[in-house]
C-alpha positions in Angstrom: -56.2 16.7 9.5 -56.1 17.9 5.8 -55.7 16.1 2.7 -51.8 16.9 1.9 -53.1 17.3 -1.7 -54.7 20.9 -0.4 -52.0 22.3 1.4 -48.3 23.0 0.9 -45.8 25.0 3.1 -43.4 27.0 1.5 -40.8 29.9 2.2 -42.0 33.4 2.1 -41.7 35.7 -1.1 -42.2 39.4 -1.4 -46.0 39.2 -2.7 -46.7 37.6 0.5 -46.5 40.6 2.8 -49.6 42.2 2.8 -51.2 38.9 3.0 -49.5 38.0 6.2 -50.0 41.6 7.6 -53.2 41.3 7.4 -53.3 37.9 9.0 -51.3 38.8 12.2 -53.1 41.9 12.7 -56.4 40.2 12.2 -55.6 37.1 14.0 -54.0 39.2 17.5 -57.6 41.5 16.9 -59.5 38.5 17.4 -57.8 37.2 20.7 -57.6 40.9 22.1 -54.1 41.0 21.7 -53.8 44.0 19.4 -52.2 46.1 21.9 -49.1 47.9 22.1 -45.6 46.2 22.2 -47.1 43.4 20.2 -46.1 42.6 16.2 -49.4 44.4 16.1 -47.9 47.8 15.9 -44.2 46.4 14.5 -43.4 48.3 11.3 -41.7 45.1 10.1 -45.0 43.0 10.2 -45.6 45.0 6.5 -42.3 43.5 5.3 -41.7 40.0 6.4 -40.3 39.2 3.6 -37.4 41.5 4.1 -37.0 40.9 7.3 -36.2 36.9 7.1 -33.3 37.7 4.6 -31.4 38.3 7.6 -28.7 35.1 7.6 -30.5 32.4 9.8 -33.9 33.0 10.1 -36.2 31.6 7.5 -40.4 32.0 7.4 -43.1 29.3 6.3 -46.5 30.6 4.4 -48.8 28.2 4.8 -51.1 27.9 1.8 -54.2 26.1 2.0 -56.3 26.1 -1.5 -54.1 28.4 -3.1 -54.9 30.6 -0.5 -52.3 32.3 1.8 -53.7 30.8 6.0 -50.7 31.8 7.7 -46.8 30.9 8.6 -44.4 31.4 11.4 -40.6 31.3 11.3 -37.2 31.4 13.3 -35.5 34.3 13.1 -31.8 35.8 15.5 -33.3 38.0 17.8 -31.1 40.7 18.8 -29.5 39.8 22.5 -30.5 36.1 22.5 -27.8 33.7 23.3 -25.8 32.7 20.0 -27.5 29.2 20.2 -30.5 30.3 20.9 -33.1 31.6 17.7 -36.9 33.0 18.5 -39.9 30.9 16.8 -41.9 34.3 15.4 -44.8 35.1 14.0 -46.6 32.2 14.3 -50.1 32.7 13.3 -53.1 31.2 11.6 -56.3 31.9 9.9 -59.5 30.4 12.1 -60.0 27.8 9.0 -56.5 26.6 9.0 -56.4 25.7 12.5 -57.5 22.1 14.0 -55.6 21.1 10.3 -52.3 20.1 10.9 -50.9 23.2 9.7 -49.3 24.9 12.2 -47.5 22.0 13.7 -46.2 21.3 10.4 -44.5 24.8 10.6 -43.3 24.4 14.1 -41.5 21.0 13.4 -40.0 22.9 10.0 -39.1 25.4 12.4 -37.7 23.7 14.7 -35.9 21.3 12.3 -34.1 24.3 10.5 -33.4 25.7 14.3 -31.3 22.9 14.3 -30.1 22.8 10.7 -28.8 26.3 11.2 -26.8 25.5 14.7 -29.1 26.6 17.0 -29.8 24.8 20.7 -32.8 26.6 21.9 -35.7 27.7 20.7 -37.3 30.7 22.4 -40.8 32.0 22.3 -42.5 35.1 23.3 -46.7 35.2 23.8 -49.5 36.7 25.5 -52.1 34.9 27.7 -54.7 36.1 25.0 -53.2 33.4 23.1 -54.1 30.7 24.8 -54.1 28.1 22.3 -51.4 28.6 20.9 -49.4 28.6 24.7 -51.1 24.5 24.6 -49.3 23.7 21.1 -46.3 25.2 22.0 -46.3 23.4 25.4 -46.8 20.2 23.7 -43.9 20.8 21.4 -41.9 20.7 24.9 -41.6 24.6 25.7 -41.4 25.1 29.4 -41.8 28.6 30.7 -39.3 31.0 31.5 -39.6 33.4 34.6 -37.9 36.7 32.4 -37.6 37.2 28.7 -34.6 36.8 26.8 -33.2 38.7 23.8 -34.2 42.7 23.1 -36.9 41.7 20.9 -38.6 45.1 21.5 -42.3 43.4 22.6 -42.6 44.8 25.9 -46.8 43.9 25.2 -45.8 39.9 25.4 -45.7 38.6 29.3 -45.4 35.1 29.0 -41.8 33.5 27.8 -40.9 29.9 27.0 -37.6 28.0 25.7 -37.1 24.6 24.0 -33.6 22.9 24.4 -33.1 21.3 21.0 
């Protein structure tokens, strides 16, 4: 774990996007899951920022010594159940992982899941990922045999849902 002192998790603001472009594309690169139907080659990864205005959905930057690491968020994907929001986006830098960090975002996440109404939490991944597939699995996401929603990521093969 971190010192709390170096670290702080905040909402996303329009100077962040490049920062976090960056950081998905680099991050999916380095697991060999910069292929297509991935957030890889989503025009909106350049504009996070824009896209979580959308009512609902909110995104967490992680910062770690002023530096941007990384964030995730929730966010109404098209076609999902009403009670039901997608956790998105969630990626890290290699030297913000192992810290604490990105389960702090997921319980933020989750907690404004439920803030907002929501009753499920849905995930899409890729085996590439398989890390992150461990954390979310620990958070209490079981898998799901068929995606949900019309999230347009026909390059993620692996789906989970967590009942709130």
């Amino acid at each position: 774990m971190i010192n709390e002192q170096s670290f702080k998790i905040r909402t996303i603001r329009p100077s962040d996007n490049s920062s976090l472009a960056q950081i998905i594309r680099t991050t999916l690169t380095e697991f060999g899951a910069n292929h297509p139907g991935t957030v890889y080659f989503d025009a909106a990864t350049d504009s996070l920022s824009e896209l979580f205005m959308k009512e609902k959905s909110t995104y967490f930057v992680a910062v770690l010594n002023g530096e941007i690491v990384g964030g995730g968020g929730i966010f109404p994907t098209e076609g999902l159940p009403g009670d039901t929001c997608e956790l998105v986006k969630m990626y890290l830098l290699p030297e913000a992982r192992g810290k604490g960090l990105g389960r702090s975002i997921i319980e933020k996440c989750l907690q404004y899941a439920q803030d907002f109404g929501f009753r499920n939490v849905y995930i899409e991944s890729m085996p590439e990922l398989k890390l992150a597939l461990t954390i979310y699995e620990k958070f209490g996401f079981e898998y799901l045999s068929a995606p949900l929603g019309h999230s347009g990521h026909f390059g993620c093969d692996l789906w989970m849902l967590k009942k709130l």
